[in-house]
C-alpha positions as CSV (number, residue, x, y, z in Angstrom):
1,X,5.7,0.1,7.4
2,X,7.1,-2.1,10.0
3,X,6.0,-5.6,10.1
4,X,6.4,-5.8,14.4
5,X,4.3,-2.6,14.6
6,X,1.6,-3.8,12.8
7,X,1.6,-6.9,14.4
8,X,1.1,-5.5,17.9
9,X,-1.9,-3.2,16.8
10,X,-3.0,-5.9,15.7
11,X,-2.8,-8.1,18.4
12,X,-3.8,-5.2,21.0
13,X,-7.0,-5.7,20.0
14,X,-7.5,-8.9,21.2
15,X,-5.4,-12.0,21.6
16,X,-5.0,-14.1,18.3
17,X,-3.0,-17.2,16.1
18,X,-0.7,-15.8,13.5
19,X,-3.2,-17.8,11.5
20,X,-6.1,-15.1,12.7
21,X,-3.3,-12.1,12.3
22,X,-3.4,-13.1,8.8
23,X,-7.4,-13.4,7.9
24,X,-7.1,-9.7,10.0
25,X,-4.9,-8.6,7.2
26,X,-6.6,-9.9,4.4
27,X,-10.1,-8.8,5.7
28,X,-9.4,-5.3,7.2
29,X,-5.7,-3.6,5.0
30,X,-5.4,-5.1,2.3
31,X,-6.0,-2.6,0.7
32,X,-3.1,-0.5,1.2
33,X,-0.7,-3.4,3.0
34,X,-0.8,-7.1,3.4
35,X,1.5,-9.8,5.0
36,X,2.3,-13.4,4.1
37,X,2.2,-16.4,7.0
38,X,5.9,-16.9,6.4
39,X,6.6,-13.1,7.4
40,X,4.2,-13.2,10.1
41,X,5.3,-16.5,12.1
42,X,9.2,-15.3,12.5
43,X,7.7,-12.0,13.2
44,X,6.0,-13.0,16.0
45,X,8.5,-15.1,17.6
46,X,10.9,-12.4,17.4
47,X,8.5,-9.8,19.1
48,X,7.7,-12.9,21.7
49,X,11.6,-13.2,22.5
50,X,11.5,-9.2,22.7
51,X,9.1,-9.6,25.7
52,X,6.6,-7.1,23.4
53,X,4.1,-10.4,23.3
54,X,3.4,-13.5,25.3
55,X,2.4,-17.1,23.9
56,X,0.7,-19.7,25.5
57,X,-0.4,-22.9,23.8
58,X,-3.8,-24.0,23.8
59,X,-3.7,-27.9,23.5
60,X,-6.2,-29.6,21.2
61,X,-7.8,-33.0,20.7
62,X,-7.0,-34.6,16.6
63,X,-6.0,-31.3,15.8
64,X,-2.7,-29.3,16.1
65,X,-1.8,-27.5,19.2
66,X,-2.7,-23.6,18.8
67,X,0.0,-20.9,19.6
68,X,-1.9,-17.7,21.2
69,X,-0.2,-13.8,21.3
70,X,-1.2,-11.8,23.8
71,X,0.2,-8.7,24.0
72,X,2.0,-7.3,26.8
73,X,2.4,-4.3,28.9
74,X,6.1,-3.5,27.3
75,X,4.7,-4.1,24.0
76,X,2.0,-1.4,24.3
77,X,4.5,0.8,25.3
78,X,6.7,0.1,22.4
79,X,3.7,0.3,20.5
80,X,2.1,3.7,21.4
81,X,5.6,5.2,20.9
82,X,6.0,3.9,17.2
83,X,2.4,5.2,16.4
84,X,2.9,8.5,18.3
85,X,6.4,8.8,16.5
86,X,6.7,11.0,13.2
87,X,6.0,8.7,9.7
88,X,8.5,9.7,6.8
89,X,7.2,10.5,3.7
90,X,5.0,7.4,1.6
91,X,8.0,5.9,-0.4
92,X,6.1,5.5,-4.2
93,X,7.7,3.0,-5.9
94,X,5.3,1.4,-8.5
95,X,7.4,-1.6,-10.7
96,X,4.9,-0.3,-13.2
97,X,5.6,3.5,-13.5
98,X,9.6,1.9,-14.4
99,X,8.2,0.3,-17.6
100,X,6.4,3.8,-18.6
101,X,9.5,5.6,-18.2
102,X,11.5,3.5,-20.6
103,X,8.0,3.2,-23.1
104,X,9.8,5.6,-25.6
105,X,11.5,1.9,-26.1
106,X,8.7,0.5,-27.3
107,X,5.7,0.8,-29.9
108,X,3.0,3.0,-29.0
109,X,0.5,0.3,-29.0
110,X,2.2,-1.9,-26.8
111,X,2.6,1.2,-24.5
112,X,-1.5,2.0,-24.8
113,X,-2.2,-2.1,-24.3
114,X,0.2,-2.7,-20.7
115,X,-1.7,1.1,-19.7
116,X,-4.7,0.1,-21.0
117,X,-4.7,-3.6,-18.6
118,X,-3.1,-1.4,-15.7
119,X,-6.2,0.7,-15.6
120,X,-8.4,-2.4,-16.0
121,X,-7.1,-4.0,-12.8
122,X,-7.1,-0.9,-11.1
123,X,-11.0,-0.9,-11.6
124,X,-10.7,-4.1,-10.3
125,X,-9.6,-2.8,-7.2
126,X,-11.2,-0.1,-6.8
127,X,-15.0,-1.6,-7.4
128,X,-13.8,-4.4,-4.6
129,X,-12.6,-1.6,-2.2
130,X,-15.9,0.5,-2.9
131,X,-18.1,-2.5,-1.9
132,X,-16.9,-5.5,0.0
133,X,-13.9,-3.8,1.7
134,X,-16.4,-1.0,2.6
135,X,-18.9,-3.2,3.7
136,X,-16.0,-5.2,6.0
137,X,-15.2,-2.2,7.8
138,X,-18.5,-1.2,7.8
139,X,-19.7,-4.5,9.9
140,X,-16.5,-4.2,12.0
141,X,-18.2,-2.3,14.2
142,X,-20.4,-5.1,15.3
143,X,-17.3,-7.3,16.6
144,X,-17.2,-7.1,20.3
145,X,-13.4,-6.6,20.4
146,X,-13.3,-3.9,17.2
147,X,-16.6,-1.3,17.9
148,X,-17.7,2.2,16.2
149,X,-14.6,4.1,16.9
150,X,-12.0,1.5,15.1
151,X,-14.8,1.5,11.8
152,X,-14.1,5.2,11.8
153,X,-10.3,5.2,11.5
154,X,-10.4,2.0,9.1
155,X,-12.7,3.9,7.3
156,X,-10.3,6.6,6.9
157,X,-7.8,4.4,5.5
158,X,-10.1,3.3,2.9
159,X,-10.9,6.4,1.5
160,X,-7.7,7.6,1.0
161,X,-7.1,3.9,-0.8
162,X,-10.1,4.9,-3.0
163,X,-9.3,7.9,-4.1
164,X,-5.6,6.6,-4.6
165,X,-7.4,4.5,-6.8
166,X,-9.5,6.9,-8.8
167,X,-6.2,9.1,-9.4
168,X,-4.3,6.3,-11.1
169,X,-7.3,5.6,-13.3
170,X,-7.5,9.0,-14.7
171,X,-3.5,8.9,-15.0
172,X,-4.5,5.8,-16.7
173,X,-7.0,7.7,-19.0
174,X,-4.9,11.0,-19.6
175,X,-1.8,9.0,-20.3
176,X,-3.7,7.0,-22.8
177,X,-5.1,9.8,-24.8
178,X,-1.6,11.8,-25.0
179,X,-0.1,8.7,-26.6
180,X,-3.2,8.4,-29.0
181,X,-2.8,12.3,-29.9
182,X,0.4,11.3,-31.1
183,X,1.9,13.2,-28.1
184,X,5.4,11.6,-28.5
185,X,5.6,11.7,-32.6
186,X,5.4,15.3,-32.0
187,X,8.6,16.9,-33.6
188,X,11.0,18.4,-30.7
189,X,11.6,22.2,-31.4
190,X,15.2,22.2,-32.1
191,X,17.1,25.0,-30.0
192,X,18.1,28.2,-31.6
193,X,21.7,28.9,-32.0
194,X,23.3,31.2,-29.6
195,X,24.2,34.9,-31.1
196,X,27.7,35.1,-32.2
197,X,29.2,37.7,-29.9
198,X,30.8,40.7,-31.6
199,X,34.4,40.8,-32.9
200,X,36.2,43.2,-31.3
201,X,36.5,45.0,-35.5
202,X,32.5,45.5,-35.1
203,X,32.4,47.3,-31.9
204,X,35.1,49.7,-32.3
């Protein structure tokens, strides 16, 4: 996903700090992408020298002065043709799926412990996504800048995060069970030997 895209959907909601880009991360995708305060802040000061968003500085009494994004007309534009532009294919690279390849490596029960923990924090994640993310998105709709229509497409999102979820559990579950079915202490059939053609003595 690119980081500027986001940023300007973001922002094209309303005008915001990169501090409140961040808390709209963490309380509306996190749960299928998230972005730290040191990728946001160059982020938006490249976008602003793009001309895709405007800053103006809001000065403040004891406090530190506040940067605020708005963004502009270009950066709509270059917005609405990144969404309306084709997505490639979801790139699945899970650092966890790497260590199950290699598990023939490894004793069985260390395999059925790391699977077992993966499928515990995926529970995790997927009880918190069921009820407070839910709930988030469901009281989005009362935020004068967001509305009914926005809940509806977050809400999309979250269900396909859910049932994302609920896949890698089972994985989780059936993976787990092969293992302690002694799925890979199963003897490997050994190939038969190719029939010897005949000589040339046989077939005359």
């Amino acid at each position: 996903m690119s980081l500027k895209h986001a940023l300007l959907g973001i922002i094209s909601y309303h005008e915001m700090t990169g501090y409140e880009v961040k808390q709209f991360f963490d309380s509306s995708v996190q749960h299928f992408w998230n972005a730290e305060l040191s990728q946001i802040y160059p982020t938006l000061k490249t976008l602003e020298e793009n001309g895709f968003v405007a800053k103006r500085v809001e000065l403040q009494e004891n406090r530190l002065n506040r940067n605020v994004y708005e963004i502009t007309e270009t950066g709509r534009e270059e917005f609405l043709r990144w969404l309306r532009s084709p997505a490639p294919p979801a790139d699945l690279r899970d650092p966890f799926l790497i260590r199950i390849f290699f598990g023939v490596q490894a004793p069985v029960e260390d395999v059925l412990i790391i699977l077992r923990r993966q499928m515990e924090e995926q529970q995790k994640v997927l009880a918190f996504s069921e009820t407070v993310l839910r709930d988030r998105i469901r009281d989005s709709d009362k935020h004068p800048h967001h509305g009914t229509k926005n809940s509806l497409f977050w809400s999309l999102t979250l269900e396909l995060a859910i049932a994302y979820r609920r896949a890698y559990i089972d994985w989780c579950e059936r993976s787990m069970s092969l293992l302690e079915e002694g799925f890979l202490d199963a003897p490997v059939a050994e190939p038969e030997p190719a029939a010897a053609a005949p000589s040339s003595a046989e077939s005359a």
